[in-house]
C-alpha positions in Angstrom: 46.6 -35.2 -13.3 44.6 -31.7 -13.6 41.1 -32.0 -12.9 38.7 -31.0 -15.5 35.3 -30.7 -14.3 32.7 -29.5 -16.3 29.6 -28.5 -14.3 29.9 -26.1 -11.0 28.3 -28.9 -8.3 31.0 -30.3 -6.6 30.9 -34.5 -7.3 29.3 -36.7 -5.4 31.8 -39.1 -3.3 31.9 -42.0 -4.7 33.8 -45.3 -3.9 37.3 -44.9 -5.9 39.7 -47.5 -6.2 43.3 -47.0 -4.9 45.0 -44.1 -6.6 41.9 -43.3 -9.1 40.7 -39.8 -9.6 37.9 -38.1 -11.1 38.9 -36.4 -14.7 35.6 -35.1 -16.1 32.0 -35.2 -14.9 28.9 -34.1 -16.4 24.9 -34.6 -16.1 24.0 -37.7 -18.9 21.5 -39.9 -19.5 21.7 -43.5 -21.1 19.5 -45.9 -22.7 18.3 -48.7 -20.9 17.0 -50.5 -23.8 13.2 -50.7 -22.3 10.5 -51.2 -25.0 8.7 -48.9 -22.8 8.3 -45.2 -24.0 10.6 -43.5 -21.6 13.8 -46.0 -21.7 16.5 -43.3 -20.6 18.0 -42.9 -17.1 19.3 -39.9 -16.0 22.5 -39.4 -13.6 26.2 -38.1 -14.3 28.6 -40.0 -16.5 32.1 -39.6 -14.2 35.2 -40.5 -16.3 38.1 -41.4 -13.9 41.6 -42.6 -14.9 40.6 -46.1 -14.3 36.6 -46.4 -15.3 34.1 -44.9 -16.7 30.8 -44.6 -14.3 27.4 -43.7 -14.7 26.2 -42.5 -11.3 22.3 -41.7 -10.1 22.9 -40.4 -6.7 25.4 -42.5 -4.7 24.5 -45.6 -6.3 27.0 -46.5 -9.6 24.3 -48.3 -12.2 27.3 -49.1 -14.6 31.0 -49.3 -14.9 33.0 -49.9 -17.8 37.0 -50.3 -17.4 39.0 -48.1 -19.3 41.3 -51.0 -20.6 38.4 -53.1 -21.9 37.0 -50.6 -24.4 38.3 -51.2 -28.3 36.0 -48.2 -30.1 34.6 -44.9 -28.7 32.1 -43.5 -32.2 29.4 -40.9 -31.6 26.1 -41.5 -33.1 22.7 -39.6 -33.8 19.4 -41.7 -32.7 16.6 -41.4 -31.3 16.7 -39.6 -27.4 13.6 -38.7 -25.2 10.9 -37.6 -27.2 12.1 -38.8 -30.0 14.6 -36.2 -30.5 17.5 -37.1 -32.8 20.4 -36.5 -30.4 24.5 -37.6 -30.8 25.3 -39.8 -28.3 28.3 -42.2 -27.5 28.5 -45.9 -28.6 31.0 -47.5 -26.6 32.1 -51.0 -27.9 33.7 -52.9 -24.5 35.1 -56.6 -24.4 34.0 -57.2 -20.8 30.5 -55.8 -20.9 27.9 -54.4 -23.1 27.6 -50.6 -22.7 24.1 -48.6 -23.2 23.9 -45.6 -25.4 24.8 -42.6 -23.6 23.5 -39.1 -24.6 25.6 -36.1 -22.8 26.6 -32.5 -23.9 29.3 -32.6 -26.4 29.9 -36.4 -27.0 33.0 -35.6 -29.4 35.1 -33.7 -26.1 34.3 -36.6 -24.4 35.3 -39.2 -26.9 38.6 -37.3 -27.2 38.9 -37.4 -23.0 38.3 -41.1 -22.9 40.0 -41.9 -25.5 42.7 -39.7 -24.2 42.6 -41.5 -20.9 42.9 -45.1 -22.2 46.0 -44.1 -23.6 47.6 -43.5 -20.4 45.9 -46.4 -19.0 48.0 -48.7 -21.6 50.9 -46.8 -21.4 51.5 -46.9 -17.5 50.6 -51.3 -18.2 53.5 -51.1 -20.9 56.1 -49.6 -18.5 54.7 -51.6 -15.2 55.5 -54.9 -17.4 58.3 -53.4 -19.1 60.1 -52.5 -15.7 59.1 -55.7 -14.0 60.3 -58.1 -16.7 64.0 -55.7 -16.2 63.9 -56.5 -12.5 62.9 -59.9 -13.0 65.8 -60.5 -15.3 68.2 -58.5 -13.3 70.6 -61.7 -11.0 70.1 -60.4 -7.3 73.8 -59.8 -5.9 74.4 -58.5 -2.3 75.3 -54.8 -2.4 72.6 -54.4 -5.5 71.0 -51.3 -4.8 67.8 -52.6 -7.7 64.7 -52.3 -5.7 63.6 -55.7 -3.5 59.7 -56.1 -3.2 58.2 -59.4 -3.6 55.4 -59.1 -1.6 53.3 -56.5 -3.6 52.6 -60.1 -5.8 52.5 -62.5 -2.6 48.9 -62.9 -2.5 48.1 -63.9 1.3 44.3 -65.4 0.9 42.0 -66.0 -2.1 38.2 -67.0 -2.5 35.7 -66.9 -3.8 33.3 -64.6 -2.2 31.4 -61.2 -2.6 31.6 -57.5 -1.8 29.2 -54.6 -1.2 29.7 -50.6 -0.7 27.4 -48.2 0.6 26.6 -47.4 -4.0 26.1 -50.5 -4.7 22.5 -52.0 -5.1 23.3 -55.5 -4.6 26.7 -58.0 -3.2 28.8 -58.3 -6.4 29.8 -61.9 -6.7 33.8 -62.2 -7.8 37.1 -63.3 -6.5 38.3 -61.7 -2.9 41.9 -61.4 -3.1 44.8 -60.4 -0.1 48.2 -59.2 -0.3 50.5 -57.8 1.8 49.7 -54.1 0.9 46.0 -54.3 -0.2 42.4 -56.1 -0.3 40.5 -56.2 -3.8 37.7 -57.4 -5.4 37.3 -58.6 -8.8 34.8 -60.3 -11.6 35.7 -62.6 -14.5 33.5 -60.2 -16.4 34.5 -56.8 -15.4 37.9 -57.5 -13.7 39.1 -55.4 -10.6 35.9 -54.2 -9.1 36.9 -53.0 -5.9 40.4 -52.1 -3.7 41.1 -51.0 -0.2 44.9 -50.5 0.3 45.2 -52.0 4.0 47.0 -48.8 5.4 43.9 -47.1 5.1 41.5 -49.0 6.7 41.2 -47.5 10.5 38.2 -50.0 11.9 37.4 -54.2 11.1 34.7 -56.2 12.6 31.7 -58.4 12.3 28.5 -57.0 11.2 25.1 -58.6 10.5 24.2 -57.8 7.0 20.8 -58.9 4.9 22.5 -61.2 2.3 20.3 -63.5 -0.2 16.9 -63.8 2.2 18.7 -64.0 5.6 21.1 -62.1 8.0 24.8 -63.2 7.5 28.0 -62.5 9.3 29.9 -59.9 7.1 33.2 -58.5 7.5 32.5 -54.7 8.1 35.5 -52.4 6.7 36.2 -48.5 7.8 38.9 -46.8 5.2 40.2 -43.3 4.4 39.6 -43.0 0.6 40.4 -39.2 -0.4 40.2 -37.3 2.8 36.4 -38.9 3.7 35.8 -42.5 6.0 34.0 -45.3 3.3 32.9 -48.1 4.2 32.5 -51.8 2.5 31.8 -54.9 3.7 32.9 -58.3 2.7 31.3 -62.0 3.2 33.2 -65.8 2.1 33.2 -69.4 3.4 35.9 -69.0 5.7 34.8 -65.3 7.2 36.5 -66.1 10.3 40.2 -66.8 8.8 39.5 -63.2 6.4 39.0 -61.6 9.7 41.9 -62.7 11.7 43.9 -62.3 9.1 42.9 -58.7 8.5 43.0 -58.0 12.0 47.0 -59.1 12.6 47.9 -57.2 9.3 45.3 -54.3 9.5 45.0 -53.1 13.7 48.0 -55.2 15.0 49.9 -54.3 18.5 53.3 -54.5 19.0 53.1 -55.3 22.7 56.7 -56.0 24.9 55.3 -59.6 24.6 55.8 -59.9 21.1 59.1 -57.7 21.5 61.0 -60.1 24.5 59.9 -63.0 21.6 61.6 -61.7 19.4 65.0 -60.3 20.5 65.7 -63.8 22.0 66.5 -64.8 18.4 68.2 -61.7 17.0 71.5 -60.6 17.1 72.6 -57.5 19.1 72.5 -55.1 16.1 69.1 -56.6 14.9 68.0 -56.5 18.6 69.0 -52.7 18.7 67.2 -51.7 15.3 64.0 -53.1 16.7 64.1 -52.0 20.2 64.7 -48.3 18.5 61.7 -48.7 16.2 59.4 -49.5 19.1 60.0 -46.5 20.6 60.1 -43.8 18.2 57.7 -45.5 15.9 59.7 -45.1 12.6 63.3 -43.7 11.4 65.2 -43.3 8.6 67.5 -45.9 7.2 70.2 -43.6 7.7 69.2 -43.1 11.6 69.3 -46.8 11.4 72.7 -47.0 9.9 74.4 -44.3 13.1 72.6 -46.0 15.4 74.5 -49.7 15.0 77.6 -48.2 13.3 76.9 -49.7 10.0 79.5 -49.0 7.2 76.8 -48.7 4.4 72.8 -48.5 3.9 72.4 -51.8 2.5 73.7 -53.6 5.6 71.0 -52.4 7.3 68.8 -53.5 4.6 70.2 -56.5 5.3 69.5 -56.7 9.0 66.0 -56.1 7.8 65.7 -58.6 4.9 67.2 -61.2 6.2 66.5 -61.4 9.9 64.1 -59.2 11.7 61.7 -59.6 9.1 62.0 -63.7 8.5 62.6 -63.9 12.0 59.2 -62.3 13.0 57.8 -64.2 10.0 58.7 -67.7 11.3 58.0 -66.6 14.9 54.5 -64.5 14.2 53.7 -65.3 11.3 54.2 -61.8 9.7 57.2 -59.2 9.1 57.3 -56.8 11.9 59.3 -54.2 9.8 57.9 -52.5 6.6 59.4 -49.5 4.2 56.9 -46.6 3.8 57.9 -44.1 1.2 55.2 -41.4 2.8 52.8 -41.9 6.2 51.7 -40.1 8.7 52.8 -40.2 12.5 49.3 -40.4 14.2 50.6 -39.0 17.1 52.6 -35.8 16.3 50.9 -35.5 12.7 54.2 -35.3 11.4 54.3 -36.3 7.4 57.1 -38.8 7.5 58.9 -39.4 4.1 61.1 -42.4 3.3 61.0 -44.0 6.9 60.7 -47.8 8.5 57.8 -48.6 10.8 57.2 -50.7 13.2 53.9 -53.1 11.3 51.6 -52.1 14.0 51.1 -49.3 16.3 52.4 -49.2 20.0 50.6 -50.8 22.7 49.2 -49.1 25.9 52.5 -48.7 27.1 53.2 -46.0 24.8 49.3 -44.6 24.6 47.2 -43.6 27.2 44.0 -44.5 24.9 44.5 -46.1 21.9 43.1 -43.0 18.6 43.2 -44.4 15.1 42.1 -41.7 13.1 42.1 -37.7 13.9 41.2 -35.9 10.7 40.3 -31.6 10.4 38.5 -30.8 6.6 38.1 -27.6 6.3 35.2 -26.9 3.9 33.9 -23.4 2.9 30.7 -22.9 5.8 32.4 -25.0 8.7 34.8 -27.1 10.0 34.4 -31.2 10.0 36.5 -33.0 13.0 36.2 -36.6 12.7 38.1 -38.7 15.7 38.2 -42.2 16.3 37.4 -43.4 19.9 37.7 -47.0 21.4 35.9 -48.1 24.4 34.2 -44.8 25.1 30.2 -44.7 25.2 28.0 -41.9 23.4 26.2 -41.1 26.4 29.4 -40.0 28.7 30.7 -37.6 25.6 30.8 -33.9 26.7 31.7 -31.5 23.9 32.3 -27.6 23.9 34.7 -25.1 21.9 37.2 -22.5 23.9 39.6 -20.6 22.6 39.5 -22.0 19.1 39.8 -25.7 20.6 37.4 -28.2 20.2 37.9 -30.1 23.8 36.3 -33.6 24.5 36.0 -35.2 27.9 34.3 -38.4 28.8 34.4 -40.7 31.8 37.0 -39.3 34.4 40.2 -40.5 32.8 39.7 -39.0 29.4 40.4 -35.1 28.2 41.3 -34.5 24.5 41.4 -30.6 22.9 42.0 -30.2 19.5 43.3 -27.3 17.9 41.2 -26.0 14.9 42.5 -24.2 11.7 40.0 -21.7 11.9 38.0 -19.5 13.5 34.4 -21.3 14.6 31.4 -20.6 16.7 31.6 -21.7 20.0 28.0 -22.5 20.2 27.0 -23.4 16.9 28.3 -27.5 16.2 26.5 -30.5 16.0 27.9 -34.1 16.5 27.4 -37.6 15.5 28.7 -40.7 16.9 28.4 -44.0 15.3 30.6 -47.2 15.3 33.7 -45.6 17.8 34.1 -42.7 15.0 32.5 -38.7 16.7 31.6 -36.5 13.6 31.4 -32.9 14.9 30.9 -30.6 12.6 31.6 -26.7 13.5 30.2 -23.9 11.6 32.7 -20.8 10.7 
């Protein structure tokens, strides 16, 4: 969807929900019904393809989802000073919505308006190709699509969830599935989504909840290019975490490997043994490799006995279908490949790097690299040859190649929670 942003300052980043954009953005103000003389907030009103948001600063004072709003009108009443201005009256079923006076109310009626129409549209088809599959007799050889885990929900509770915009823990429903974690209200419905391919650190964090300290589940994720963060708390915190941990940062070791070829048979054995050391492959790689006659026996293989094999043995599939992911070792943009569930162990790394991301912005260059085990104090940094190299302890020497040309004396650096920050100016 083409971005339509109506002011020149770049929007703030804000804590999106998986695959949601921002469509339109402008400065706005709305009435917080005070009986005070000065009742009106000001901030930006954000219009994605999921919500709209009223934003002051980082912190989101309102949502409104774009499926629960029945009318959009534009009104003229009374604004600051008592200046008659038009302003939009949104009529929502999961929440009450304050006036809101922006530039051009009637563009933006048309926008949302415009927007909830796709929003319904996409829930028509997603229910309309469901109920087909659903109907649809499964029959060996069928080439239909087979993915019952996206509604296998994993754990649910009742719990709450905070981000870094947020003024307060929302209170809601914490809900896991095989692909992603989310967090959702009764009143406002899905509040809050973390796909779990894109989380890169998990653990336990003291956080100020009600009048006292609690343990909290802290969460790292990639959301758009930029590291977010959320944090989660329920009754049983423990069983959340080590649940997220085996699905999230788990390590296929030769442990878990010898376990499991003792129950395969010697094509299954072959597929996994060839997964765990190149990482991923196509299905028709897969297909050479055992001499099978067509693609669906090795869907097969997968289906019904590395994956329930593991399942029973591990308690979780070892083999998963990605239709895009990136090889954090080469870099490599892999399309239309099977993984190994986890990453390799130490066997196959000399240190263990979650997350090496380059953004290159207009004044400089920002390097964010994930390392484990590795204290800030032993870091040495410098910048030769257009390389940003990194040495710490004696065992440890990383240089980075950078996509443009920086000062060698002119970065600075931040290291919190195993991620360095360095940021390198053009």
């Amino acid at each position: 969807m083409r971005r339509d942003l109506d002011t020149i300052r770049k929007p703030m980043s804000l804590p999106l929900l998986f695959d949601e954009e921002v469509i339109k953005y402008y400065t706005a103000s709305y009435d917080t019904g005070s009986s005070l003389a000065s009742s009106w907030r000001l901030g930006n009103l954000y219009l994605t393809n999921q919500r709209l948001l009223f934003v002051q600063g980082r912190k989101i004072l309102f949502q409104v989802i774009l499926s629960q709003i029945k009318t959009i009108n534009v009104v003229k009443r009374g604004w600051i000073l008592g200046k008659q201005v038009k302003q939009l009256n949104i009529i929502s079923a999961g929440r009450r919505v304050p006036y809101i006076a922006i530039k051009d109310p009637e563009n933006w009626k048309k926008a949302i308006e415009e927007s909830i129409s796709l929003v319904k549209g996409q829930k028509t088809e997603d229910r309309r190709q469901k109920s087909e599959v659903r109907s649809q007799k499964t029959e060996v050889g069928s080439l239909a699509p087979v993915d019952s885990q996206s509604d296998q929900v994993i754990l649910k509770e009742k719990g709450s969830y905070l981000t870094p915009g947020q003024s307060r823990w929302g209170l809601g429903t914490l809900l896991l599935t095989p692909e992603k974690l989310t967090f959702f209200t009764s009143k406002s419905g899905l509040v809050g989504e973390i796909p779990l391919r894109s989380i890169k650190d998990l653990r336990i964090e003291k956080r100020i909840y009600g009048v006292s300290q609690s343990d909290t589940i802290s969460i790292v994720y990639e959301s758009f290019g930029e590291l977010s963060k959320a944090w989660i708390i329920a009754l049983n915190l423990e069983t959340w975490r080590k649940e997220l941990d085996q699905r999230v940062l788990l390590k296929v070791d030769r442990a878990i490997l010898d376990k499991m070829v003792t129950e395969l048979d010697a094509d299954s054995k072959e597929i996994l043994r060839f997964l765990y050391e190149h990482r991923h492959a196509r299905i028709d790689t897969l297909a050479q490799l055992i001499e099978a006659p067509t693609h669906m026996d090795i869907l097969l293989k997968i289906r019904e006995i590395i994956n329930p094999t593991a399942e029973k043995m591990i308690g979780y599939p070892l083999l998963s279908f990605e239709s895009s992911k990136v090889d954090r070792e080469t870099g490599e943009k892999v399309l239309f490949s099977w993984w190994l569930t986890g990453q390799p162990d130490q066997e196959h790394q000399e240190r263990e790097e979650s997350l090496l991301d380059i953004f290159d912005e207009d004044a400089e260059l920002i390097v964010y690299l994930e390392l484990l085990g590795i204290k800030e104090d032993k870091l040495r940094l410098r910048v030769a040859n257009n390389k940003l190299i990194i040495d710490a302890d004696k065992d440890y020497h990383k240089e980075i190649p950078l996509p443009a040309v920086v000062k060698a004396k002119s970065f600075t650096q931040r290291y919190k929670n195993n991620i360095l920050e360095v940021r390198l100016n053009k």
